[in-house]
C-alpha positions in Angstrom: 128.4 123.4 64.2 127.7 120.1 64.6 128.8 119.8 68.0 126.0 122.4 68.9 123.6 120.7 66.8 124.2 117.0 68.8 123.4 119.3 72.2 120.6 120.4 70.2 119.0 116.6 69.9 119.8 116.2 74.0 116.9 118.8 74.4 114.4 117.8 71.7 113.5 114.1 70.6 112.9 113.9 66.7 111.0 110.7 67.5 108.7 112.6 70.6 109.9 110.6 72.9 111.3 112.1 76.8 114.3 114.1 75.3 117.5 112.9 77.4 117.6 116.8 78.6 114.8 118.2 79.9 114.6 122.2 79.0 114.3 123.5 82.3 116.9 122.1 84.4 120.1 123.0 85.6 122.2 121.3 82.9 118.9 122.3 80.6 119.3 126.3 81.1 123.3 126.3 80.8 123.0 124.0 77.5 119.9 127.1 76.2 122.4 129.8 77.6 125.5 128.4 75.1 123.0 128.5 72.0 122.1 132.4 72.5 125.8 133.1 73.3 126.9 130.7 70.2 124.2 132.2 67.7 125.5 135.8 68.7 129.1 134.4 67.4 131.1 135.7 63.7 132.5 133.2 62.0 136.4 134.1 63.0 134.9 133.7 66.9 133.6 130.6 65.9 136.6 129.7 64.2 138.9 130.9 67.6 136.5 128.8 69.9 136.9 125.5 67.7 140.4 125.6 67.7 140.5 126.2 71.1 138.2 123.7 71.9 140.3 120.6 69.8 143.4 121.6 71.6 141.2 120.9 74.9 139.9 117.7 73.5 143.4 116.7 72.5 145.4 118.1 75.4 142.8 115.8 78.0 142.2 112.7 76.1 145.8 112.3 74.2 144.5 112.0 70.9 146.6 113.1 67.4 146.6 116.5 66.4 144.5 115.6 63.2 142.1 117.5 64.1 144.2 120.5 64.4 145.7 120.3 61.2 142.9 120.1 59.6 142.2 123.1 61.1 144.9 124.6 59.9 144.7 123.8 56.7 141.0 125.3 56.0 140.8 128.6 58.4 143.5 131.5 58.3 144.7 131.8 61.9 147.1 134.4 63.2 150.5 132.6 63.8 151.9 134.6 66.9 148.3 134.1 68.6 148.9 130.4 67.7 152.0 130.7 69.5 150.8 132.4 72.5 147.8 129.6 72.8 150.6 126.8 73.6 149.1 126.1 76.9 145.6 124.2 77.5 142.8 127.0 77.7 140.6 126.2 80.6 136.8 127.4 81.0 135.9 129.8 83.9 134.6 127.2 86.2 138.0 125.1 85.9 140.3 128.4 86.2 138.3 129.7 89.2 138.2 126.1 91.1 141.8 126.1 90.2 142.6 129.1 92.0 140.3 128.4 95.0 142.0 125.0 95.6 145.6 126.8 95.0 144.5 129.6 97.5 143.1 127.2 99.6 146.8 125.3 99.8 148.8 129.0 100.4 147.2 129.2 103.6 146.6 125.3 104.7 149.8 123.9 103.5 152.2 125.6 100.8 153.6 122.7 100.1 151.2 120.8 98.2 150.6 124.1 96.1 152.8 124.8 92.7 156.0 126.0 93.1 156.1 129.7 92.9 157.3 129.9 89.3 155.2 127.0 87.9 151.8 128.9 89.8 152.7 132.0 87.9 153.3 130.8 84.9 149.9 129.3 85.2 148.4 132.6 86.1 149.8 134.2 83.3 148.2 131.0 81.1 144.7 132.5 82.8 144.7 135.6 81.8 145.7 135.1 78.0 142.5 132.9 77.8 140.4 134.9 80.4 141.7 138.7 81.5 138.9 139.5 83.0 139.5 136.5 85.6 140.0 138.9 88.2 140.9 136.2 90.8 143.7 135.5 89.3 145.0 138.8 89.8 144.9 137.8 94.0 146.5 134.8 93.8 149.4 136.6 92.1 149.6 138.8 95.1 149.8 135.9 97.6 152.6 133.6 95.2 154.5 137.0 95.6 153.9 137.6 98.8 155.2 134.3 99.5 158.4 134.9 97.8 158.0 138.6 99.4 158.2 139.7 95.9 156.8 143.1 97.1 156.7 145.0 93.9 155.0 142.2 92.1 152.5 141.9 95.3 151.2 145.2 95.1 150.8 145.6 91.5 149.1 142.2 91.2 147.0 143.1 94.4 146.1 146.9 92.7 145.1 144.9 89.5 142.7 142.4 91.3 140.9 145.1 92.9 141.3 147.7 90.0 139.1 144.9 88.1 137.1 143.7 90.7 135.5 148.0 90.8 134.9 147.4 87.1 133.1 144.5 86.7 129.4 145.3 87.0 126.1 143.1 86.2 124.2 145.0 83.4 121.0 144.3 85.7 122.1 145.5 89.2 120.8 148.4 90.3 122.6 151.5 91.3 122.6 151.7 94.9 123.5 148.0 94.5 126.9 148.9 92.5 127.5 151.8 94.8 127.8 149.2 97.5 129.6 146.7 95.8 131.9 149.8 95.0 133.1 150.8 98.2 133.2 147.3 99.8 135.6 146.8 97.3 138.2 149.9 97.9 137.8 149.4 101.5 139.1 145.7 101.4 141.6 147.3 99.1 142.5 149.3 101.6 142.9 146.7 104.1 144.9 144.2 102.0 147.3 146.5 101.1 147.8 147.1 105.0 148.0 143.9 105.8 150.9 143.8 102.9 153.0 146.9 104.1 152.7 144.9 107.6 154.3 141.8 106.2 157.1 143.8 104.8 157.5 145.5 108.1 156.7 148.9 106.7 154.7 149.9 110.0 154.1 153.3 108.6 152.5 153.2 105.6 150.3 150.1 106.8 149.0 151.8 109.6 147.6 154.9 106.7 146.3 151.8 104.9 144.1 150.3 107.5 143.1 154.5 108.8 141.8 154.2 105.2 139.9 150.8 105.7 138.4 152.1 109.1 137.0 155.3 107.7 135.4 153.4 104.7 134.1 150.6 107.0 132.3 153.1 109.4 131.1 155.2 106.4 129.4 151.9 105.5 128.4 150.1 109.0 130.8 147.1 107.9 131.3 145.7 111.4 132.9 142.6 110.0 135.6 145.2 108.1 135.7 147.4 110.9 136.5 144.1 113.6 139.3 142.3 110.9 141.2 146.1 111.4 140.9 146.1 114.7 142.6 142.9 114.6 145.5 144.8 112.8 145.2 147.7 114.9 146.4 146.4 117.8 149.3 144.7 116.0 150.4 147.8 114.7 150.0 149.9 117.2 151.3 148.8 120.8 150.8 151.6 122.7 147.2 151.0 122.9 146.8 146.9 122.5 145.5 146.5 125.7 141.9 148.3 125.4 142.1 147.1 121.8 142.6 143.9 122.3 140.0 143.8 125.0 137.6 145.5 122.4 138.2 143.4 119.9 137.5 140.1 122.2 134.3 141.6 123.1 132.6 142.7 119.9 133.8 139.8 117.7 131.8 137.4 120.3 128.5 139.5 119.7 129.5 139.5 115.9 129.8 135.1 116.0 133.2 135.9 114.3 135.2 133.3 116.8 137.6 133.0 115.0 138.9 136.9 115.3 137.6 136.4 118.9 140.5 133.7 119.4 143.0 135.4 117.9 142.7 138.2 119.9 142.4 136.1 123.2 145.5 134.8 122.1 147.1 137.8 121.9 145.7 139.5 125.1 148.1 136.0 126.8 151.0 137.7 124.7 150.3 140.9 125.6 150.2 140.1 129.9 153.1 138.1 128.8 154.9 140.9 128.3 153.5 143.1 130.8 154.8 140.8 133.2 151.5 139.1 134.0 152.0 135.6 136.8 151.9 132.7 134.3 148.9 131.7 135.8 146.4 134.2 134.4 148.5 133.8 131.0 147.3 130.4 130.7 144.4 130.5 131.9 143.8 133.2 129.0 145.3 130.4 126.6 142.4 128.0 128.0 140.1 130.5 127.2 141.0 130.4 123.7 141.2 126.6 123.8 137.1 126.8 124.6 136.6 128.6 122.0 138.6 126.4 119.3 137.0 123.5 120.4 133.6 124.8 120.4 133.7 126.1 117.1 136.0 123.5 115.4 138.6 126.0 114.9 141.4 123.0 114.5 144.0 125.5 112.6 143.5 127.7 115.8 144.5 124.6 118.2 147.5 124.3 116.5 148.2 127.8 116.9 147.1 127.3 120.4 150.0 124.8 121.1 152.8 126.9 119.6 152.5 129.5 121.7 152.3 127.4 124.4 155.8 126.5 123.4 157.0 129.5 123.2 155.3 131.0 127.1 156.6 127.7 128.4 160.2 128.8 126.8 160.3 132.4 128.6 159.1 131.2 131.6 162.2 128.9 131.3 160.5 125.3 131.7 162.1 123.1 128.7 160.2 119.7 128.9 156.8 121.7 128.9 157.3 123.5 125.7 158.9 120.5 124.3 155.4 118.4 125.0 153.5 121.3 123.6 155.7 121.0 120.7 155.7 117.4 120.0 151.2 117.5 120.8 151.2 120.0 118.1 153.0 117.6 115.5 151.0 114.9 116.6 147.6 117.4 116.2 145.1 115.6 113.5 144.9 118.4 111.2 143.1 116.9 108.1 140.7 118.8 106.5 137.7 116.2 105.2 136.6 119.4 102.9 140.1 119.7 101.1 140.4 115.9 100.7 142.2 114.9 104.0 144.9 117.2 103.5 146.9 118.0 106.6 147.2 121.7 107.4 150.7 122.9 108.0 151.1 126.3 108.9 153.9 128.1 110.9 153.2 126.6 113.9 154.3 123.6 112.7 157.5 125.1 111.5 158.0 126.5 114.7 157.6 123.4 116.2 159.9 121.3 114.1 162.5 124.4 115.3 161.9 123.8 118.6 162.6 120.1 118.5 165.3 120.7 116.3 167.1 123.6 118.7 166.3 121.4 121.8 168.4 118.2 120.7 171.4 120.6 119.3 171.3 121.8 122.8 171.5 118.5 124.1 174.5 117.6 121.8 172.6 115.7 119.9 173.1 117.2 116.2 172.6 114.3 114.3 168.7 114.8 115.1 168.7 118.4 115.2 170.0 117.9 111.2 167.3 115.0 110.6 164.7 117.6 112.1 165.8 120.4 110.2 165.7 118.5 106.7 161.8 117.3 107.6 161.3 121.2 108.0 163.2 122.5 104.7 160.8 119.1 103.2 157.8 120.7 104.3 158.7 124.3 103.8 161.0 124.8 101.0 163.7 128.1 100.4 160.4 130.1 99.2 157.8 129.4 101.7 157.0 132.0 103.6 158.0 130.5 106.7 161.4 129.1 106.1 162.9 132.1 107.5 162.1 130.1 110.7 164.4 126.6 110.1 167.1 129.1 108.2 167.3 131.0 111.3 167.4 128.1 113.4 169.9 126.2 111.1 172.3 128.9 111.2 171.8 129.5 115.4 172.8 125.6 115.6 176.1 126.2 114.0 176.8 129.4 115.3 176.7 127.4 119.0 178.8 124.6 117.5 181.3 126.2 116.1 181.8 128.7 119.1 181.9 125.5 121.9 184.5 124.1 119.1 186.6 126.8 119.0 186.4 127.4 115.2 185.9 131.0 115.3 186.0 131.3 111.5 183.1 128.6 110.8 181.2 131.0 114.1 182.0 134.3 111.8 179.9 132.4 109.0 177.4 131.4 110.8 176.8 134.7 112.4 176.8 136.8 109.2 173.7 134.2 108.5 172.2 134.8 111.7 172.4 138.5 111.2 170.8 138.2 107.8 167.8 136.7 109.0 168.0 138.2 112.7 169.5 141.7 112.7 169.1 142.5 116.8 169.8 138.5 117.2 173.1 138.6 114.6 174.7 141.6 116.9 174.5 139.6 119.9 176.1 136.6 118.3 178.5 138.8 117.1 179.2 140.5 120.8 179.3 136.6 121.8 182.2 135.8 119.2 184.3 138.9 120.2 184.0 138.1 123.5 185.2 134.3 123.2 188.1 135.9 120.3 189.4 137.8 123.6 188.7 141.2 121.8 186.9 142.9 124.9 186.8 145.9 124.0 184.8 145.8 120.8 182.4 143.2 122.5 182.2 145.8 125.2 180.8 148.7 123.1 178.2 146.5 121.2 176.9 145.0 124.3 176.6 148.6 125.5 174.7 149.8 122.3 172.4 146.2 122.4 171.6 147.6 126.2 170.8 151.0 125.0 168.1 149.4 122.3 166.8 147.2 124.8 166.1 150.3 127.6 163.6 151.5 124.4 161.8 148.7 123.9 161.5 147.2 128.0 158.4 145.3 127.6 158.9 143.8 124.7 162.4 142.8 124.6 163.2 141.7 128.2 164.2 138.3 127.7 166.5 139.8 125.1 167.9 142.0 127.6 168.4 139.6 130.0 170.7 137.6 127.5 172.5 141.0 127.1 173.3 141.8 130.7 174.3 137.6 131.4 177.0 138.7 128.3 178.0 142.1 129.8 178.5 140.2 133.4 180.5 137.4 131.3 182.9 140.0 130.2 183.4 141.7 133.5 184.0 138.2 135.1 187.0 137.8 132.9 188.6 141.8 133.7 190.2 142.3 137.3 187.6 143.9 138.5 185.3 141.6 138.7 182.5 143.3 141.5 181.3 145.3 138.3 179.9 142.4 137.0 177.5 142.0 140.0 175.5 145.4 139.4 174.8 143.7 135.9 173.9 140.4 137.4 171.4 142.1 140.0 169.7 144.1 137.1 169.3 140.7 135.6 167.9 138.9 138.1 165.1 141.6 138.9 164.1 141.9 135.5 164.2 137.9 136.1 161.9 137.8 138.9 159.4 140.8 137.7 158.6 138.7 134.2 158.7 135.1 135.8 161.8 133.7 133.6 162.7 130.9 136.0 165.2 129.9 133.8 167.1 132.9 133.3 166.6 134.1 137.0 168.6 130.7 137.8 171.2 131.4 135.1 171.9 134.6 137.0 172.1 133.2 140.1 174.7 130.3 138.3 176.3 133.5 137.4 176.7 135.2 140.9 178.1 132.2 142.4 180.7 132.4 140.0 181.6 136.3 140.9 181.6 134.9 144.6 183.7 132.4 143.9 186.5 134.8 141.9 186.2 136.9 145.1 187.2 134.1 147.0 183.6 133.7 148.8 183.3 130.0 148.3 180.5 129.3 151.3 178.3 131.9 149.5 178.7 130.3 145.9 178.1 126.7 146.9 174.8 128.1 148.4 174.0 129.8 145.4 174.9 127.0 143.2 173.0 124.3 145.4 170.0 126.5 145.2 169.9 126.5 141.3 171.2 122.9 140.6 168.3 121.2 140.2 166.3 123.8 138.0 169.4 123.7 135.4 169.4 120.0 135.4 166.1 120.0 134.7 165.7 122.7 131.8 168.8 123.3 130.8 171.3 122.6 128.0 174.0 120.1 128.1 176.4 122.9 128.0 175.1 124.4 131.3 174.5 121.5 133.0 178.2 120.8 132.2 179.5 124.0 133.6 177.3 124.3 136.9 178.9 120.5 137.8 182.0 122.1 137.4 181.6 125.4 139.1 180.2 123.2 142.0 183.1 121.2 142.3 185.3 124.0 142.9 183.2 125.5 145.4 182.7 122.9 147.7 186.3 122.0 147.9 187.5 125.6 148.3 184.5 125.8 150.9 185.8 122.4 152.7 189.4 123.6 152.0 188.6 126.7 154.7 187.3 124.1 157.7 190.6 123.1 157.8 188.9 119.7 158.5 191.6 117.0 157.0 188.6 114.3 156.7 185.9 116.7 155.4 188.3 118.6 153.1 189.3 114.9 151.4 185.6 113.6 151.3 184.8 117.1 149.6 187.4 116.4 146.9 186.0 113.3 146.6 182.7 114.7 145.7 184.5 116.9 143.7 186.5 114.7 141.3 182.4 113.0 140.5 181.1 116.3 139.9 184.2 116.9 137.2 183.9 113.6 135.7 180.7 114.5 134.8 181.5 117.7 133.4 184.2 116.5 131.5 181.4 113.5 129.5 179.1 116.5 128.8 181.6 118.6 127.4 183.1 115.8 125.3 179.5 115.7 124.0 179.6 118.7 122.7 183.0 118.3 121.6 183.8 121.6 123.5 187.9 120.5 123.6 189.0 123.9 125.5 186.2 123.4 127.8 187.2 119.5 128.1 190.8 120.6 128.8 189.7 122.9 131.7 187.8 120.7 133.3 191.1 117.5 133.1 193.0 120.3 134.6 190.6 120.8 137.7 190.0 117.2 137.7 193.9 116.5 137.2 194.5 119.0 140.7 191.7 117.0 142.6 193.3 114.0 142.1 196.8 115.2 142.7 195.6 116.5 146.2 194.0 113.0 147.4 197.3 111.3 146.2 195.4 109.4 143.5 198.7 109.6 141.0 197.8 106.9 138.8 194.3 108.9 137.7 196.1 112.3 138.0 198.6 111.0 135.2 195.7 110.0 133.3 194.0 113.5 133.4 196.9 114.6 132.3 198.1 112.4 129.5 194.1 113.1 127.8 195.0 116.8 128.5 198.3 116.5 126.0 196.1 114.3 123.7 193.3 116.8 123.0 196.6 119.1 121.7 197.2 122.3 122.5 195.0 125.1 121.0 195.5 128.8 120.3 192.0 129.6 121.3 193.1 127.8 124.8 192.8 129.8 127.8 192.2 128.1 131.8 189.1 129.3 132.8 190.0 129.2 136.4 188.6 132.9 136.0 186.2 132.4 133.1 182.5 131.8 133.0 181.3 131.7 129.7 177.4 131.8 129.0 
């Protein structure tokens, strides 16, 4: 009572002087407003908001809790609420600034918000002060959503909207709350779409978003109506194109740029996939650069760069989507708005991945781990994007332990691909089967990886390409091995019809190695020579290792049929450099059976130019490295 009597003497003078207040302004109205709510009070509400009030006071300003136990003393107060009210109760304006800074962080960068317990504790803090904080209620929805809580999504996502209906102004009119009404069911609607799509339930989020399209054209809500196209076209690919196209279109009339560069973004996906020449692709991506940088769109530019990556990856040109990658981390992403915080989304997860996968490739796992621990920093187990590093994480030792030879630690690592990855954890599976010698299970789930990939063509082509390289790695190791060229030529058009230089060369790589087994040096070497300098340019350490190897043999089997003493010796010259530098890039990777092969081809070089002294050499690092079980001479072996 006092309290309200002080704000009382802010407003009026008692010695007619200019009251510190004046009535009618903005701090004037809300302090006039609180007297006609108070006055309206009974005395147990009044009771309730001083103790609530003190426990504010004390909780900011660390003072005793005198106050409070004076309270306690003089008013009768319900002891299990007393122990609900444990946490501080904030006013509407704190709770709802709370939430819009903690939304705010979900989407710019997760991890400056609260933990996912801590955030829901706090939400549940909320609603005993406030329930009809309806907000609260959506921020639920996206702390489970994060933690793909999907039960506790959609009920906390049903009671934001179930409240949001309810609450009407006593002095809106009808038509008005008719309005209000069915905006909110229809962004109901969409919501829950766009949460069945997260959880991959394509289904039941295309019947959501029918829903939201009926309701939004019922109503004329073109903004509605253009954020499910936007889902439309995600969720149904038989028709993206003239969707997609659609979309562009009407968002530029509507000045929503921000849908308009998404969907330019995913038109270049789209004639990715449909095999359009990387040319227009990019200059698609430019398109949506324009718009970015017209509007200020800095998240988008991010974005922007990330799929430059991953076009750059397809098309099988390494150092590009590594510069894209590394411009992305380097973006200035502070938001002046949010207080210079930096916005860190997926595409700077997938970036970090990138990095991360590049250097294991190079053998360099020491920074490939120091890459992966900045990315579990910024986006810890519960983020929604750390499916991206764990997948990643588990790829890296999947590839280390199989160029090791420690098939058990591979076994691991694949059952943790395979969680994160099914399609990607039955290929690594096929891969180890293959490398354990047991063909014949490896042979029937490449087959059924084959068949899923003839369904899908479009969209997983690179995938199949991986596939066939596999299938024609198995055949290359069975006595027939002109089988594996039908797979190889399958390959390589699929190669040349969606532009994946890389790929196209691995195939080629490939063919020169069924030449060679078929004792067709001249032909391999030209193969080989045609490739060499794309796969020392883009590729890993491991195939770089491999083609100087395979090249070595060719040109001194190809020397070896001129029956040219002088030529056939300057060839196995050539040839013993081309093994030496296999045999340092396998010891990188610490592939010992690979390293063993290639002492062994190195050891016969040197053998036939009389070079004893380095031949005994060769041979005496062969008996060091030990001899393995997993040990096979891959004079007949080409392993992807």
């Amino acid at each position: 009572m006092d309290y309200f009597e002080s704000l009382e003497n802010l407003l009026v003078d008692p010695t007619h002087q200019t009251p510190t207040v004046h009535k009618s302004s903005i701090l004037g109205l809300f302090i006039r407003r609180m007297f006609l709510v108070f006055d309206k009070f009974t005395f147990s509400h009044v009771a309730n908001v001083h103790r609530k009030f003190c426990q504010y006071y004390t909780t900011a300003f660390g003072e005793d809790q005198q106050n409070n136990s004076l309270i306690d003393e003089t008013l009768p107060v319900d002891d299990s609420r007393e122990m609900e009210e444990t946490q501080v109760m904030a006013s509407q304006k704190q709770a709802e600034f709370f939430i819009a800074q903690q939304v705010a962080l979900l989407h710019i960068n997760e991890r400056e918000a609260l933990p996912p317990p801590q955030l829901q504790q706090k939400i549940r803090d909320f609603h005993k002060g406030n329930p009809e904080l309806t907000e609260a209620h959506y921020l639920s929805f996206l702390n489970n959503l994060r933690v793909r809580e999907f039960c506790g999504a959609v009920e906390s996502l049903y009671h934001h909207f179930d409240r949001s209906t309810l609450i009407v102004p006593q002095d809106s009119k009808a038509v008005t709350v008719t309005e209000e009404t069915t905006r909110s069911f229809r962004y109901a609607a969409l919501n829950l779409a766009i949460l069945h799509a997260k959880f991959g339930h394509r289904q039941e989020a295309v019947a959501a978003l029918k829903e939201a399209i009926t309701m939004a054209q019922e109503a004329n809500d073109t903004i509605c109506l253009q954020h499910s196209l936007c889902w439309l076209y995600r969720l149904s690919p038989e028709n993206a194109e003239p969707l997609i196209e659609k979309s562009i279109s009407k968002s530029g009339e509507l000045n929503l740029w921000y849908l308009s560069s998404l969907s330019v973004k995913a038109l270049a996906q789209l004639k990715c996939f449909k095999a359009a020449t990387p040319s227009f692709v990019f200059e698609l991506m430019m398109k949506s650069d324009i718009l970015n940088c017209q509007h200020s769109m800095t998240e988008l530019l991010g974005t922007a760069y990330s799929q430059r990556a991953a076009l750059w990856t397809l098309y099988g040109n390494s150092c590009m989507a590594n510069l894209s990658s590394q411009l992305l981390l380097n973006l200035n992403t502070t938001d002046p708005v949010r207080g210079g915080i930096y916005q860190i989304g997926e595409g700077y997860c997938l970036a970090l991945r990138n990095l991360a996968w590049d250097f294991a490739l190079q053998g360099h796992y020491l920074e490939a781990d120091e890459i992966l621990a900045l990315a579990k920093d910024l986006f810890p187990s519960y983020s929604e994007h750390s499916h991206i590093w764990k997948l990643c994480e588990v790829s890296i030792a999947f590839e280390k332990a199989l160029l090791q030879g420690e098939w058990q630690v591979a076994e691991k690592a694949g059952v943790g691909v395979s969680v994160l990855n099914q399609l990607e954890g039955r290929f690594r599976r096929a891969q180890l089967l293959l490398h354990q010698g047991v063909k014949a299970s490896a042979h029937s789930l490449i087959q059924a990886l084959i068949s899923d990939c003839e369904q899908e063509t479009e969209s997983l082509a690179f995938f199949h390409v991986r596939v066939l390289l596999l299938e024609s790695e198995l055949y290359l190791q069975s006595p027939n091995v002109s089988v594996a060229i039908s797979c190889l030529t399958r390959s390589l058009a699929i190669c040349k019809e969606n532009h994946y230089a890389y790929l196209e060369a691995i195939t080629v790589l490939y063919l020169a190695a069924a030449q060679f087994l078929l004792k067709l040096p001249y032909q391999a070497l030209q193969l080989v020579d045609s490739v060499f300098l794309t796969i020392l340019s883009h590729g890993s350490l491991y195939d770089k290792a491999r083609t100087h190897l395979l090249y070595a043999k060719s040109v001194i089997a190809a020397a070896k049929l001129d029956e040219g003493q002088e030529s056939y010796h300057k060839a196995l010259r050539k040839g013993v450099e081309m093994v030496g530098t296999a045999v340092v890039l396998f010891q990188q990777l610490l592939a010992h059976h690979r390293v063993k092969d290639a002492l062994y081809w190195q050891a016969q070089f040197y053998h036939e130019l009389g070079m004893y002294a380095e031949r005994n050499k060769c041979s005496h690092q062969f008996s060091l490295l030990g001899q393995q079980a997993s040990h096979r001479l891959m004079d007949e072996v080409f392993v992807l």
